[in-house]
FINUSE-13367 format. One record per residue (C-alpha): y, x, z; residue in three letters. Coordinates in Angstrom, 3 decimals. Layout:
N
<<Y; X; Z>; "ALA">;
...
***
This chain:
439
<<0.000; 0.000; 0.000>; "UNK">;
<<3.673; 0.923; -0.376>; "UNK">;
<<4.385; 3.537; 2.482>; "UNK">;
<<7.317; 1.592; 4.380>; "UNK">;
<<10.511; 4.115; 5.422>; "UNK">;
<<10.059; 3.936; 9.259>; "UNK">;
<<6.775; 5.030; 8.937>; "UNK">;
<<7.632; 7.813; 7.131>; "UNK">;
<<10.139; 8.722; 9.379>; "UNK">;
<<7.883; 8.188; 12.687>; "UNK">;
<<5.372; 10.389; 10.987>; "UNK">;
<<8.075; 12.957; 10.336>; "UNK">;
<<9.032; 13.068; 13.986>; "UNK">;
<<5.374; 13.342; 14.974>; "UNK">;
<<4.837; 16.149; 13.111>; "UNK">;
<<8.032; 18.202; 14.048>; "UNK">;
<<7.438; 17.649; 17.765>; "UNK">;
<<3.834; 18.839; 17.368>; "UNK">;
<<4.895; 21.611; 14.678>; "UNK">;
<<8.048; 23.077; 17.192>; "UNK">;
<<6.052; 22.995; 20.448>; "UNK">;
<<5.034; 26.528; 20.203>; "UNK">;
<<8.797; 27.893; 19.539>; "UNK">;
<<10.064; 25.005; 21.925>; "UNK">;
<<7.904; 26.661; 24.966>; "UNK">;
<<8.705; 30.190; 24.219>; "UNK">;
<<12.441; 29.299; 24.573>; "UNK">;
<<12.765; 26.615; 26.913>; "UNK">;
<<11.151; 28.334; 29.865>; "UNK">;
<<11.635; 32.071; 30.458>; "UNK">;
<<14.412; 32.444; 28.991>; "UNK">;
<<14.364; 36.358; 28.265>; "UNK">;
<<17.727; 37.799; 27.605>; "UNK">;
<<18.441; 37.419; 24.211>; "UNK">;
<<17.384; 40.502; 21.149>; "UNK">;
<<19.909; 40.434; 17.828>; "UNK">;
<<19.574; 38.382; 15.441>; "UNK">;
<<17.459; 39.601; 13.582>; "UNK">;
<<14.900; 40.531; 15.786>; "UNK">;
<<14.869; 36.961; 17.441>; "UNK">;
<<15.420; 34.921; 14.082>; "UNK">;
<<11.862; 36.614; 12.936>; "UNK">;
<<10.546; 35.819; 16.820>; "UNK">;
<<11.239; 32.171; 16.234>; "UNK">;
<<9.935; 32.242; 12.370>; "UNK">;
<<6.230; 33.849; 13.788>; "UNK">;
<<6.198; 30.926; 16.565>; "UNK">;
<<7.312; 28.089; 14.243>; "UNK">;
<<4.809; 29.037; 11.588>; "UNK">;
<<2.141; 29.190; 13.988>; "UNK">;
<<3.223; 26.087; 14.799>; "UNK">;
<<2.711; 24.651; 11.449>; "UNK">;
<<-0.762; 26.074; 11.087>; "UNK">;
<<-1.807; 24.544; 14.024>; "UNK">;
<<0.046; 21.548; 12.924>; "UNK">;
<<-2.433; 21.600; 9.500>; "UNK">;
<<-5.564; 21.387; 11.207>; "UNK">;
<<-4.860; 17.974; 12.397>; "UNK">;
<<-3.618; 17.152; 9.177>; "UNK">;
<<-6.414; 17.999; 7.277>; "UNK">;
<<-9.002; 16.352; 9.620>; "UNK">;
<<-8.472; 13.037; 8.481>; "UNK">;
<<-7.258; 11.530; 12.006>; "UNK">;
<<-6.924; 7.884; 11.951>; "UNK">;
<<-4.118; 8.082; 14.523>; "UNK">;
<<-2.108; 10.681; 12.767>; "UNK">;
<<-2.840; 9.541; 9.100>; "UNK">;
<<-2.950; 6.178; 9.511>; "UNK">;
<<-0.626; 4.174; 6.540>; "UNK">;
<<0.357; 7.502; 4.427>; "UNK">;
<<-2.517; 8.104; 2.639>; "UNK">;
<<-4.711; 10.905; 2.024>; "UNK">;
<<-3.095; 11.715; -1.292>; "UNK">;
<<0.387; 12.108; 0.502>; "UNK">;
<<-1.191; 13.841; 3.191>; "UNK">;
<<-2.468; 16.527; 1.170>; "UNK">;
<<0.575; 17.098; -1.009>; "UNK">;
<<2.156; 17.546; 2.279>; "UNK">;
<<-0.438; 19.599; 3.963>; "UNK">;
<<-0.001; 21.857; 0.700>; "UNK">;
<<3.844; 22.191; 0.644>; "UNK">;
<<3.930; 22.667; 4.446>; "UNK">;
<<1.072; 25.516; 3.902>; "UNK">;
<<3.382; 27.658; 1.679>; "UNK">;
<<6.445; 27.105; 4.061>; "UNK">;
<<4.136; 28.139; 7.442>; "UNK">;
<<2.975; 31.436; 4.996>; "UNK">;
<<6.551; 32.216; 4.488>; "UNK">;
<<7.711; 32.206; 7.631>; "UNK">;
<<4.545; 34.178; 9.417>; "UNK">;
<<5.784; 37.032; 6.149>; "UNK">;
<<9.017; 36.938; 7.464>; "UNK">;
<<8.316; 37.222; 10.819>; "UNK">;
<<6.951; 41.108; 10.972>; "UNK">;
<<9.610; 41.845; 8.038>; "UNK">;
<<12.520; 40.297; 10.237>; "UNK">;
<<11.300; 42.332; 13.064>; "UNK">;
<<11.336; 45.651; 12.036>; "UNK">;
<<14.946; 45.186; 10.117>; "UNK">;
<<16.007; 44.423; 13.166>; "UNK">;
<<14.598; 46.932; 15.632>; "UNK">;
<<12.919; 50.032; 14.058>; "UNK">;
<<10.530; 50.307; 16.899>; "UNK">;
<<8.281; 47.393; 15.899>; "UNK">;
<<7.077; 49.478; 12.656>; "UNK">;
<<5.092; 50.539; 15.352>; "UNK">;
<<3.291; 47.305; 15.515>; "UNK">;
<<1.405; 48.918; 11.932>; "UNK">;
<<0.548; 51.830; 13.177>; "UNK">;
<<-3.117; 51.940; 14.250>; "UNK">;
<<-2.751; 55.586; 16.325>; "UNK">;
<<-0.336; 53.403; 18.477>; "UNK">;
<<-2.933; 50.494; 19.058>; "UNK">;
<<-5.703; 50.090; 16.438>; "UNK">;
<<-6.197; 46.271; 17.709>; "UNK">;
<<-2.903; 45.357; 17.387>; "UNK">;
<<-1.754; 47.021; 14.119>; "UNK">;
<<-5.327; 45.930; 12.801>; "UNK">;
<<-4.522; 42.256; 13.997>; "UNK">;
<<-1.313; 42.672; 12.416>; "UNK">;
<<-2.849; 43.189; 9.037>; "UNK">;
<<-5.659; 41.033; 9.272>; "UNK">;
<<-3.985; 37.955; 9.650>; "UNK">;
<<-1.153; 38.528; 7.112>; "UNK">;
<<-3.810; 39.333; 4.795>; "UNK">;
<<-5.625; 36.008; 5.928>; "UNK">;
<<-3.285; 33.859; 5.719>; "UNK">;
<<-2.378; 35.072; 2.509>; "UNK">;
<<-5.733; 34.020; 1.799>; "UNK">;
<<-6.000; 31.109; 2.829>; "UNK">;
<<-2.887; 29.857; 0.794>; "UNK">;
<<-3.752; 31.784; -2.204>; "UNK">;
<<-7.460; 30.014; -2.355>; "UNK">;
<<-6.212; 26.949; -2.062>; "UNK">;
<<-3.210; 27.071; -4.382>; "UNK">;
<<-5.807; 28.321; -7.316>; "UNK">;
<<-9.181; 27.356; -6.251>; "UNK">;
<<-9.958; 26.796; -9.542>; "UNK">;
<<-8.867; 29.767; -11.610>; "UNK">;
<<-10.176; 31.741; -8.915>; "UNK">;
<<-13.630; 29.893; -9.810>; "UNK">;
<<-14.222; 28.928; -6.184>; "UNK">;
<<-16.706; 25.988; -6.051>; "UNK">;
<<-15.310; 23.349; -3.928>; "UNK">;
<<-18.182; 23.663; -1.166>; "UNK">;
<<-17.525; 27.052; -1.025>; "UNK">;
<<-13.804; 26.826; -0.937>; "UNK">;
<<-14.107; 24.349; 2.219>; "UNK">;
<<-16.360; 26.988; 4.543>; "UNK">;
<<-14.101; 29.767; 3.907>; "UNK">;
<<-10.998; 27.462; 4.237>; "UNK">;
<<-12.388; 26.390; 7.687>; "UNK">;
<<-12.811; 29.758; 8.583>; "UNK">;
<<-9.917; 31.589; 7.376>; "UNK">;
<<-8.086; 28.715; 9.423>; "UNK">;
<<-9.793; 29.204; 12.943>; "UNK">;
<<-9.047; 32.764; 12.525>; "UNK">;
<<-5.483; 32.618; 11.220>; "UNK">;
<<-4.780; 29.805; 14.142>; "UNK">;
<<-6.856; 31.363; 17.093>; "UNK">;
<<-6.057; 35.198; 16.158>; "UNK">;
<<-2.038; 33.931; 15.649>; "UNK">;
<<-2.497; 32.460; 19.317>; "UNK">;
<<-3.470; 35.688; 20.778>; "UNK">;
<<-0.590; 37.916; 18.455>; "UNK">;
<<2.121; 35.781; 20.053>; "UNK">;
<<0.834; 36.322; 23.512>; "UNK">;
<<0.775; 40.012; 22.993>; "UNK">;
<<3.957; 39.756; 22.013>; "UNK">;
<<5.027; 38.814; 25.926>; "UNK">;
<<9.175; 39.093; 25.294>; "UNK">;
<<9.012; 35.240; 24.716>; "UNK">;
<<5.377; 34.590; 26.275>; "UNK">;
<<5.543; 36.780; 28.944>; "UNK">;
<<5.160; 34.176; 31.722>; "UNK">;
<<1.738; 32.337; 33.228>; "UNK">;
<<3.302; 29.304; 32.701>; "UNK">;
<<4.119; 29.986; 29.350>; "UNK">;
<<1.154; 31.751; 28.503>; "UNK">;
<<-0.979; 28.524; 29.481>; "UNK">;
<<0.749; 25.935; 27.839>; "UNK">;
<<0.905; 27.704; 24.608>; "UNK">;
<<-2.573; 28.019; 24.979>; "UNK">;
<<-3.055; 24.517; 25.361>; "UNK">;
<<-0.737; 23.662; 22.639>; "UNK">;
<<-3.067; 25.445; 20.428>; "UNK">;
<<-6.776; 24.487; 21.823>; "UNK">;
<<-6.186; 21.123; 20.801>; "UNK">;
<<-5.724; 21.805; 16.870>; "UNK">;
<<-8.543; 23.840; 17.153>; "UNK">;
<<-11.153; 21.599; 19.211>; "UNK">;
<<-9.977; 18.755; 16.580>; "UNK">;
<<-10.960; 21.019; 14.191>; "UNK">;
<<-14.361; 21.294; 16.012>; "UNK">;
<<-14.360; 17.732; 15.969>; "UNK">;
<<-14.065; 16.854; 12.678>; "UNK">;
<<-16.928; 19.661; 11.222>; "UNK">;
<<-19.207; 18.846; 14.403>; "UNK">;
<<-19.022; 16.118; 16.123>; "UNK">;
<<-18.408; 14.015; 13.323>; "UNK">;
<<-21.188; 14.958; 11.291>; "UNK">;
<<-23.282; 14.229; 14.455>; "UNK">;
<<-22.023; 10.830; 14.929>; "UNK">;
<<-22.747; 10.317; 10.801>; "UNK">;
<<-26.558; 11.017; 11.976>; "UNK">;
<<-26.818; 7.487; 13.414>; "UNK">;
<<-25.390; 5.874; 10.516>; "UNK">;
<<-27.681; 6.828; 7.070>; "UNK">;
<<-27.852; 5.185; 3.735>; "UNK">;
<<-30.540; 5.258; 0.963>; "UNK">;
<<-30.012; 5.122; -2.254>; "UNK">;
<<-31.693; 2.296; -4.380>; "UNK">;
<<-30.461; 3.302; -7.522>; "UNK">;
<<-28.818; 5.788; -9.292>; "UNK">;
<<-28.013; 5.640; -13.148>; "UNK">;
<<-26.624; 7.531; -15.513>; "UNK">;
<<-23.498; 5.335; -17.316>; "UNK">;
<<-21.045; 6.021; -20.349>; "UNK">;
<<-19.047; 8.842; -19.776>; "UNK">;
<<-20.761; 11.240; -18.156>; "UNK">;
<<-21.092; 9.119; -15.221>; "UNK">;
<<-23.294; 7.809; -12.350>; "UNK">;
<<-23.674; 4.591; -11.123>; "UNK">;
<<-25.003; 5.350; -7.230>; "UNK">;
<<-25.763; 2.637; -4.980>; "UNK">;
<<-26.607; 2.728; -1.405>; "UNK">;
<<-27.462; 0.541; 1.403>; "UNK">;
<<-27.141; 0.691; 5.040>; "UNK">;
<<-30.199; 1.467; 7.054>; "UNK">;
<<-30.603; 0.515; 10.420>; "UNK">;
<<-26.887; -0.480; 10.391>; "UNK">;
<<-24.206; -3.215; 9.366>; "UNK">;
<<-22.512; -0.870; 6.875>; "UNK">;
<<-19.699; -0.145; 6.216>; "UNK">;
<<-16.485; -2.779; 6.197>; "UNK">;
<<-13.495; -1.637; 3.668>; "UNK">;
<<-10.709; -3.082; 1.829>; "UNK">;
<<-10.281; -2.977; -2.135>; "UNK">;
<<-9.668; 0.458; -3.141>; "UNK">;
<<-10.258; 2.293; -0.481>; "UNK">;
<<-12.768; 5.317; -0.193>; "UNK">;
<<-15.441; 7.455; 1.858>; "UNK">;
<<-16.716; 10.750; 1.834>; "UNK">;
<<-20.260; 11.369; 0.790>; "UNK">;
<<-22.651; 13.412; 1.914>; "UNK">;
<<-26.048; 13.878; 0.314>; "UNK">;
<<-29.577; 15.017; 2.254>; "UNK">;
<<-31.106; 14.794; 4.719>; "UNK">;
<<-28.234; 16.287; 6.846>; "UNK">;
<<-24.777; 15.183; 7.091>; "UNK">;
<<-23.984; 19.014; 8.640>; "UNK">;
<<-23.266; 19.721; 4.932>; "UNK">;
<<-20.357; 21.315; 2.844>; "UNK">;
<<-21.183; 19.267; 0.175>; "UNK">;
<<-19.271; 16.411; 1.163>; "UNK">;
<<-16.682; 15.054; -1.589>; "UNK">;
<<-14.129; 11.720; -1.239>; "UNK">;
<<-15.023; 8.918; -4.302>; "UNK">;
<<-14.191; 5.375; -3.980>; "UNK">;
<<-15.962; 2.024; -3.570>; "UNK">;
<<-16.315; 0.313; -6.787>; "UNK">;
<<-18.288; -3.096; -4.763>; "UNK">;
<<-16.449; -5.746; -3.790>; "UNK">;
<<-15.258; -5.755; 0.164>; "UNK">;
<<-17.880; -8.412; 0.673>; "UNK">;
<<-20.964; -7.150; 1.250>; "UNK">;
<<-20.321; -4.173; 3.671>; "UNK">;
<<-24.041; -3.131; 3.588>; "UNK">;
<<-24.472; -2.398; -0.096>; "UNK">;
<<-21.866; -0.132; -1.493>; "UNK">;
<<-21.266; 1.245; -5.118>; "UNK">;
<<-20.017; 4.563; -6.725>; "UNK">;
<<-19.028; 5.286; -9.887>; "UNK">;
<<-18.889; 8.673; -10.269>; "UNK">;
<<-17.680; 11.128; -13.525>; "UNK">;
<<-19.041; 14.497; -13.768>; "UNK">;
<<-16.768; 16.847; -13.090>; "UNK">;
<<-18.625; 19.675; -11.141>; "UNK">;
<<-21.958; 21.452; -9.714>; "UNK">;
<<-21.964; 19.040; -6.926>; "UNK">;
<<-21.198; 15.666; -9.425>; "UNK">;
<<-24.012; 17.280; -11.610>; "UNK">;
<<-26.355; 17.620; -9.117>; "UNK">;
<<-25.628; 13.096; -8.657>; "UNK">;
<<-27.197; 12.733; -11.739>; "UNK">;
<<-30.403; 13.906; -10.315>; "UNK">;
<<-30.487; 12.116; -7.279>; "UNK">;
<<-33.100; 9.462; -6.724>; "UNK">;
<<-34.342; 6.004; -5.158>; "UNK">;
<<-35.226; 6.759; -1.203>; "UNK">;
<<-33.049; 9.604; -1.014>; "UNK">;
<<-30.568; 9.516; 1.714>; "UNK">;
<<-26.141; 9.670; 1.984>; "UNK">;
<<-24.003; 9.518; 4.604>; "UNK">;
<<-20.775; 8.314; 4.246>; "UNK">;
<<-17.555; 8.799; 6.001>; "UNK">;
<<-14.595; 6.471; 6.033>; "UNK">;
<<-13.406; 4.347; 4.990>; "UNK">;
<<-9.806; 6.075; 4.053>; "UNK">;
<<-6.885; 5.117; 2.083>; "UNK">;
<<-4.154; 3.133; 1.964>; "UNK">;
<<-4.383; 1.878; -1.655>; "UNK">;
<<-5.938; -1.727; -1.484>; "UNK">;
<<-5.391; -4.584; -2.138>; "UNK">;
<<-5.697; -8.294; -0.157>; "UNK">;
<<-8.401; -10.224; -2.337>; "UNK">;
<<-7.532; -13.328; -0.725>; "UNK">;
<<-3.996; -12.887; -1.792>; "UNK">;
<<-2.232; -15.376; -4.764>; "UNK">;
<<-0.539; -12.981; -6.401>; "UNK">;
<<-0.650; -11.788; -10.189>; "UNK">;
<<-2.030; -7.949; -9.893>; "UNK">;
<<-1.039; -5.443; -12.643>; "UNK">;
<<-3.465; -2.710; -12.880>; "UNK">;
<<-2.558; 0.588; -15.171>; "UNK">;
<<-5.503; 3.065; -14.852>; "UNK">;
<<-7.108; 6.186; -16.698>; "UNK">;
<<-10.501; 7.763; -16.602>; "UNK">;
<<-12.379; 7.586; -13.888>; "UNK">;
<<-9.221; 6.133; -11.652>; "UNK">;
<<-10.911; 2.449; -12.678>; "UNK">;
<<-13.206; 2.685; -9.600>; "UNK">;
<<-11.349; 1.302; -7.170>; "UNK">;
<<-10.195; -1.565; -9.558>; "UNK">;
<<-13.935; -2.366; -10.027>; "UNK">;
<<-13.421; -3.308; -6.566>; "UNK">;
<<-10.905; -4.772; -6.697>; "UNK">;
<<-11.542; -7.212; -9.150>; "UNK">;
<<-14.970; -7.994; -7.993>; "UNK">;
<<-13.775; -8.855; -4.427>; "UNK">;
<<-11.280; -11.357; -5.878>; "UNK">;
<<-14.498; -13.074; -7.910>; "UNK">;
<<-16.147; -13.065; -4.781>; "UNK">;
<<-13.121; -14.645; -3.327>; "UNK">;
<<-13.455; -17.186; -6.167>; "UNK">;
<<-9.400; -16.142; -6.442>; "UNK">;
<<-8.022; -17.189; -9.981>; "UNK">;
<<-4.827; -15.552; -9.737>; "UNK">;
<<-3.806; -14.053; -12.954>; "UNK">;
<<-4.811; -10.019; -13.517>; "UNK">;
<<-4.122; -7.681; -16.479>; "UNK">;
<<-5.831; -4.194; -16.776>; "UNK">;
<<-4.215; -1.390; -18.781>; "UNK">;
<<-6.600; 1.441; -19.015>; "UNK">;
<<-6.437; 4.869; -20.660>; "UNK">;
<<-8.708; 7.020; -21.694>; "UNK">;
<<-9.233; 10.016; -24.428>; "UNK">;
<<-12.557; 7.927; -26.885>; "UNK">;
<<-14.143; 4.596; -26.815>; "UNK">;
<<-17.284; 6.721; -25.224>; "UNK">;
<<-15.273; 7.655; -22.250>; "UNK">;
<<-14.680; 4.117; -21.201>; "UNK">;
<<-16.129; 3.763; -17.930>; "UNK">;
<<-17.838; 0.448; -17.317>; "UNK">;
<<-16.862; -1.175; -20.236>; "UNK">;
<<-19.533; -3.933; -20.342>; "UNK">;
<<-18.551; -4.790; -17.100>; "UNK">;
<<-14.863; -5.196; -17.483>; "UNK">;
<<-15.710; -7.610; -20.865>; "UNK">;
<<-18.148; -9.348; -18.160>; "UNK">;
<<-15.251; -9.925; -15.799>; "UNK">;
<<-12.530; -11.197; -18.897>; "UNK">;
<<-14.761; -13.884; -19.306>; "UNK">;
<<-15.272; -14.852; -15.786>; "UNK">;
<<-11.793; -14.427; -14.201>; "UNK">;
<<-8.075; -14.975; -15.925>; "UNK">;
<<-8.125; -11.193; -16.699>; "UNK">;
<<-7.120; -9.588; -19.716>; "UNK">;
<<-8.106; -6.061; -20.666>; "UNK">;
<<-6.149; -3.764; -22.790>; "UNK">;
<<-7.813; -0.382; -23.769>; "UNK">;
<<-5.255; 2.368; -24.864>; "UNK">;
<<-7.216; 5.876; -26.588>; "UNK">;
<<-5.373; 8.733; -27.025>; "UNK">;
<<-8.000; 10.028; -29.627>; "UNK">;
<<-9.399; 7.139; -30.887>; "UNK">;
<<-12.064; 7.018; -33.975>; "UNK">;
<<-10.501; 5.878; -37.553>; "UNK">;
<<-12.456; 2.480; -36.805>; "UNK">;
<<-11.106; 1.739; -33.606>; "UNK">;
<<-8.815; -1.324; -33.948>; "UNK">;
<<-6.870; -1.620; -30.328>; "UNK">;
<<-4.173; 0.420; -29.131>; "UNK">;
<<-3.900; 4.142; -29.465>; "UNK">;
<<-1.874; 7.129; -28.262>; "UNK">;
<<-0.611; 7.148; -24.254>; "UNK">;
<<0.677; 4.040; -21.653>; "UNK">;
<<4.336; 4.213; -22.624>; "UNK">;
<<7.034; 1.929; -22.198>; "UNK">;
<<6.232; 0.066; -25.618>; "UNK">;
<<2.266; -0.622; -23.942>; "UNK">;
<<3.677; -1.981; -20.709>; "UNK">;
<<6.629; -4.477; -23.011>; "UNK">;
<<3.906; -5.991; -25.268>; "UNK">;
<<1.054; -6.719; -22.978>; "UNK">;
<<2.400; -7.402; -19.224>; "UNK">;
<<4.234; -10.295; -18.515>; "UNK">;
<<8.038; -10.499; -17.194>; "UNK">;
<<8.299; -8.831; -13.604>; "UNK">;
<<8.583; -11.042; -11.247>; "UNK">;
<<8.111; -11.179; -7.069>; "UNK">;
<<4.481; -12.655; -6.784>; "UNK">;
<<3.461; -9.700; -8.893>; "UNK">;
<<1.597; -6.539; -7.724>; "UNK">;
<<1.300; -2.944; -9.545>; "UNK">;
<<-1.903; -0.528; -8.846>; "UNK">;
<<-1.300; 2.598; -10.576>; "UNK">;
<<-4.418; 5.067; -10.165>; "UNK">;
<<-5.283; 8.314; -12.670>; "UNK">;
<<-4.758; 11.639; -13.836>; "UNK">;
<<-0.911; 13.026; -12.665>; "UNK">;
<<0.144; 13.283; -15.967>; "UNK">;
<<-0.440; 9.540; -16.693>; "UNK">;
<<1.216; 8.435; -13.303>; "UNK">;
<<4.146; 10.645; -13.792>; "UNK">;
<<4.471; 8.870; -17.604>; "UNK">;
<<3.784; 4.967; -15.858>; "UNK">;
<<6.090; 5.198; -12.890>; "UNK">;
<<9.398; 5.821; -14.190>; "UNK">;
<<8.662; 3.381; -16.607>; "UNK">;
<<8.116; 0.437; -14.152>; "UNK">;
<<10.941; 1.588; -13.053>; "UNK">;
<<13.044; 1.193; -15.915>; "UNK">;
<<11.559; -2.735; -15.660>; "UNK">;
<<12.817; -3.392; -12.466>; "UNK">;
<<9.948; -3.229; -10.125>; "UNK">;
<<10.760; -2.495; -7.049>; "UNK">;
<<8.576; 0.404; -5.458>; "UNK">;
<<7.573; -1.990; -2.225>; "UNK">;
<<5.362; -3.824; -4.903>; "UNK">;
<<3.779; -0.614; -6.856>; "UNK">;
<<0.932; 0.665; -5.240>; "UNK">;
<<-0.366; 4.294; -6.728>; "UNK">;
<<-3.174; 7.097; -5.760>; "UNK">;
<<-3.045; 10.177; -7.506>; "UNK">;
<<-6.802; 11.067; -8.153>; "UNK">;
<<-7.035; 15.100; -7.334>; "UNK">;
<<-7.557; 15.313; -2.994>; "UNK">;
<<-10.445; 18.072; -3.764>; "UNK">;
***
């Protein structure tokens, strides 16, 4: 759903107050006599970016009570932009230093103290790491499962090895007091941490699905459906999604985030439509009746109310139809005959996803489908080239208030669809949108 302003800016707040402890308790309780500027400008820059990396372990663990009405796509474009700021500042931090005050070059030198100088340069090097491997995890050729145990890693060490650099530091943590609530400040990022990659996975032990089938589709996709065993299931809305685990195990790396394409009626039996697009997507393809999933969620904030009477305007691409799937099949579970158009994009008529099943729905609901190809064969008769503003003037009707927008594909599509809703007068509190690239 549309993100409303105050959450944003409660959210905001949150996050600064947690972010700013670490620098807050430095300062507001010895109270050392005060360095130049220098010196205590890169003092406060090491404290506030450990700070933030503390800060992105809760961010990244998928907390109900800190992500709750954002979204997971917003999350991680912030957890990414924050990440380059907190790498910046822990850079400047020794740099700042040693303009300032010649004797922390020192801090480098390992004759001096071999831990410290080798702390020193294990955590810049770290953290440099750690931002670099996620910035180009794919050039680098990093498999996602991979990429997840060392970005786990890399952050416990970067967090829990900052921790201990600032309390060696003592000018500004020199104090018990101090000393223990910065500790404190920092265990609790860290044991969420725990949380999410143990305990979690434990509690996901009691909760298993099977698979009961699992077919290849157009598109180099799989159709995967589970059910709940020994359990209710799982209750979502429309358009939201969980992360799957398959094995025996849900102590796994392989876990990945697709979304529901069943309708929100039948909590026990859940549906995936997944595209190939990786070793661990490949490996779908091969999975079998009987085998076993776990699933964690359900997360995001892009649904939709299928009891709700109003018109729905759905402009997808590629594999970004999944969560209209469920969508639209909740509201013909609902028997809800409220008006529904479906733009959707995609490169050939054989990378249509589900395309016998959006015909079957046209001729059960008031839906009306309109396929746009951007390479289309010489006998393809419908729409070609990209969603533009000419697409969205001849096929959806007038804007008007009782009408909703979902928005869900590739970036490049979304960043060509927006503006031009825009330019029609929608207002953004009824244009709902999920960028499809959290992994």
């Amino acid at each position: 759903m549309p993100i409303k302003p105050v959450t944003i800016v409660l959210w905001l707040f949150l996050y600064l107050m947690i972010a700013l402890l670490p620098m807050l308790i430095a300062m507001g309780i010895e109270r050392p006599a005060p360095r130049n500027l220098l010196v205590e400008t890169g003092s406060m820059l090491g404290l506030l970016g450990l700070g933030m990396l503390a800060t992105q372990l809760i961010i990244s663990g998928r907390h109900r009570w800190f992500a709750g009405g954002l979204g997971q796509d917003n999350l991680l474009q912030f957890h990414r932009r924050t990440g380059i700021a907190a790498w910046i500042f822990i850079l400047s931090h020794p740099i700042l230093l040693m303009l300032g005050d010649r004797q922390f070059v020192a801090w480098l030198d390992p004759t001096e103290s071999w831990l410290r100088a080798g702390g020193v340069i294990a955590l810049a090097l770290a953290v440099t790491a750690l931002i670099v491997s996620s910035l180009w995890r794919k050039e680098l050729g990093l498999q996602y499962e991979t990429w997840r145990t060392l970005h786990a890693s890399l952050s416990l060490f970067v967090v829990a090895g900052g921790l201990g650099h600032a309390l060696m530091g003592q000018h500004h943590t020199a104090g018990l007091l101090t000393q223990g609530l910065l500790i404190l400040v920092v265990a609790i990022p860290l044991l969420l941490l725990l949380e999410t990659r143990l305990w979690r996975p434990y509690q996901l032990q009691k909760r298993p699905w099977r698979v009961v089938e699992s077919e290849e589709t157009r598109a180099d996709s799989t159709d995967l459906i589970l059910v709940a065993e020994g359990h209710r299931g799982m209750n979502f809305k429309p358009g939201q999604f969980a992360w799957l685990t398959m094995g025996d195990s849900p102590f796994s790396t392989q876990q990945h985030p697709f979304s529901m394409a069943s309708s929100a009626s039948n909590p026990g039996h859940l549906e995936f439509v997944i595209k190939e697009a990786g070793d661990f997507t490949h490996y779908l393809s091969t999975v079998k009746p009987g085998d076993k999933a776990y699933l964690e969620g359900p997360y995001g904030v892009f649904t939709m109310d299928p009891k709700a009477k109003r018109r729905a305007v759905f402009i997808v691409g590629g594999i970004g139809i999944t969560p209209i799937l469920s969508m639209i099949r909740s509201r013909l579970d609902e028997l809800n005959d409220t008006p529904m158009w479906l733009i959707y994009a995609n490169k050939s008529e054989a990378e249509i996803i589900m395309r016998n099943t959006l015909e079957a729905f046209a001729e059960k609901l008031p839906l009306r489908v309109i396929h746009v190809l951007s390479d289309p064969s010489d006998e393809w008769m419908g729409e070609s080239g990209y969603v533009d503003g000419d697409v969205l003037d001849d096929y959806l009707p007038e804007d008007a208030e009782d009408i909703d927008y979902f928005v869900c594909g590739p970036p490049p599509m979304m960043d060509l669809v927006e503006p031009e809703l825009q330019k029609r007068g929608v207002k953004k509190q009824r244009v709902y949108s999920e960028r499809f690239n959290l992994v």
